[in-house]
C-alpha positions, 0 to 999 in steps of 0.5 A: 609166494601166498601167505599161506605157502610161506607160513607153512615153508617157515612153519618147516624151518623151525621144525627143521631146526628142532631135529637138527637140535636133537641130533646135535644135542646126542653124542652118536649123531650117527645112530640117531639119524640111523634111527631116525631114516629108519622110522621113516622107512617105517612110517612110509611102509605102513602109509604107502599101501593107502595113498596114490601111486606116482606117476611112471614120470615120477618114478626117476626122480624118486631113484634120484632123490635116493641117490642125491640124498645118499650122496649128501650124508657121505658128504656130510659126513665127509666133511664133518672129518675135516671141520666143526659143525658151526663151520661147515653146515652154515657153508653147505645149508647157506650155499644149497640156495644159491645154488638151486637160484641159478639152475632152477632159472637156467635149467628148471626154467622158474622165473623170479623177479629181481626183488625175488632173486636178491632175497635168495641171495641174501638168505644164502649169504646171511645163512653162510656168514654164519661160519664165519662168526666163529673165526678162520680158524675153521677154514685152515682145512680147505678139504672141510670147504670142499666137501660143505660146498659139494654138501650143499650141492647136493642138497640143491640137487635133491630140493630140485629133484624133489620138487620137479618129482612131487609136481610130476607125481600130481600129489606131494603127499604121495611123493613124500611117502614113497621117497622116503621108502627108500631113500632111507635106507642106505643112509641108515645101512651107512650110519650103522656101518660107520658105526658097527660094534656101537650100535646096539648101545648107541640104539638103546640110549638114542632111540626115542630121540631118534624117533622123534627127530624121525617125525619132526624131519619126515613133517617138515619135508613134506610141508617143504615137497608140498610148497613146491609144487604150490611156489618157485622151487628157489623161494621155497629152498630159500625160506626153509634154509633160515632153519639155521635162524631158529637153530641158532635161537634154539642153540642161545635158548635151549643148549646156551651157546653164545650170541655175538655180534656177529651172529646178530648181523647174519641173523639180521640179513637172513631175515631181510632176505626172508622179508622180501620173500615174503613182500614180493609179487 
């Protein structure tokens, strides 16, 4: 991975975290990602006309794109019944990258070197130990467990999608514009129907924090869809995930939560594995 490619990855690991603060600093969470998918859909409509069709290879893996996004909200949002946010989003972000390691080299057919997979590794574990700093209480609910793994599985099924879709497409640009046409929507038709009865009130109070999170999350994914067509998918997935770093530096900073020990020592091993990322090859 070039410099330039991991500045940009890490560049959208913070923006990632930033909308992931805005949301999680509002109390209808929902609406605001409604809101959010929704100036996307927007924002992609008014572009799509201005820049290059994909390629009819590609046109698959944006429906599947759709679908895998789709699937990853429900089961967010699934698990998010059963436990805290600080339990299982580390477990679903931390997991995705071990994932997409195993099936990009098994299936996709990308090859990385040791010192490439061990940093992967590293970042995953590092990134799920975060859950961990909070104590067991949070895993007494095996369901929360199963729904953030099935969360992170799906992630990893639409970071591959996505990578192999922007690479057929011949242009990252294109391929971003014209997935987040749709894939937006039934996420956003969800949120609001989990929300009916709510939502015009939740609107009015949320909107412009939505819209905001809406640009900040569409830039950071097309930097993440361009880096792949530009390194190994498993390497960008793994970089873009300590967005949890920022977001637990976000949280101490901006939102004053607690840093501990433990916390520290996830910290500290992310970082290692982003390290390595960085000096190998």
């Amino acid at each position: 991975m070039t410099t330039v490619v991991f500045a940009m990855v890490l560049g959208a690991a913070v923006l990632h975290a930033a909308w992931n603060a805005l949301v999680k600093a509002n109390a209808d969470r929902l609406v605001v990602i409604a809101i959010m998918m929704l100036s996307q859909v927007a924002v992609a409509s008014a572009v799509v006309p201005f820049v290059a069709f994909p390629t009819p290879e590609s046109w698959p893996f944006i429906w599947a794109s759709t679908a895998l996004n789709t699937a990853y909200c429900i089961f967010l949002i699934s698990a998010y019944r059963y436990g805290d946010l600080s339990h299982v989003y580390p477990i679903s972000r931390g997991s995705a990258p071990l994932i997409i390691v195993v099936v990009s080299i098994a299936i996709v057919g990308e090859t990385l070197t040791r010192q490439e997979g061990l940093s992967v590794v590293l970042i995953g574990l590092g990134i799920m130990s975060l859950a961990l700093t909070r104590g067991a209480a949070g895993f007494k609910e095996p369901k929360a467990i199963l729904y953030a793994l099935g969360t992170g599985a799906f992630i990893a099924g639409y970071t591959i999608v996505d990578g192999l879709g922007a690479r057929l497409a011949e242009s990252a640009t294109s391929y971003t514009f014209w997935v987040h046409l749709f894939n937006g929507i039934p996420i956003a038709l969800l949120a609001m129907y989990l929300r009916r009865g709510q939502v015009i009130v939740s609107f009015k109070k949320a909107w412009k924090v939505g819209v905001l999170g809406g640009m900040i999350s569409f830039l950071a994914y097309w930097i993440v869809i361009w880096a792949m067509t530009q390194a190994p998918i498993a390497l960008v997935s793994a970089v873009r995930e300590t967005s949890m770093v920022f977001a637990v530096i976000i949280g101490v900073f901006v939102l004053r939560e607690r840093l501990d020990l433990a916390r520290l020592l996830s910290i500290f091993t992310t970082l290692i594995g982003t390290v390595m990322v960085k000096m190998s090859r």
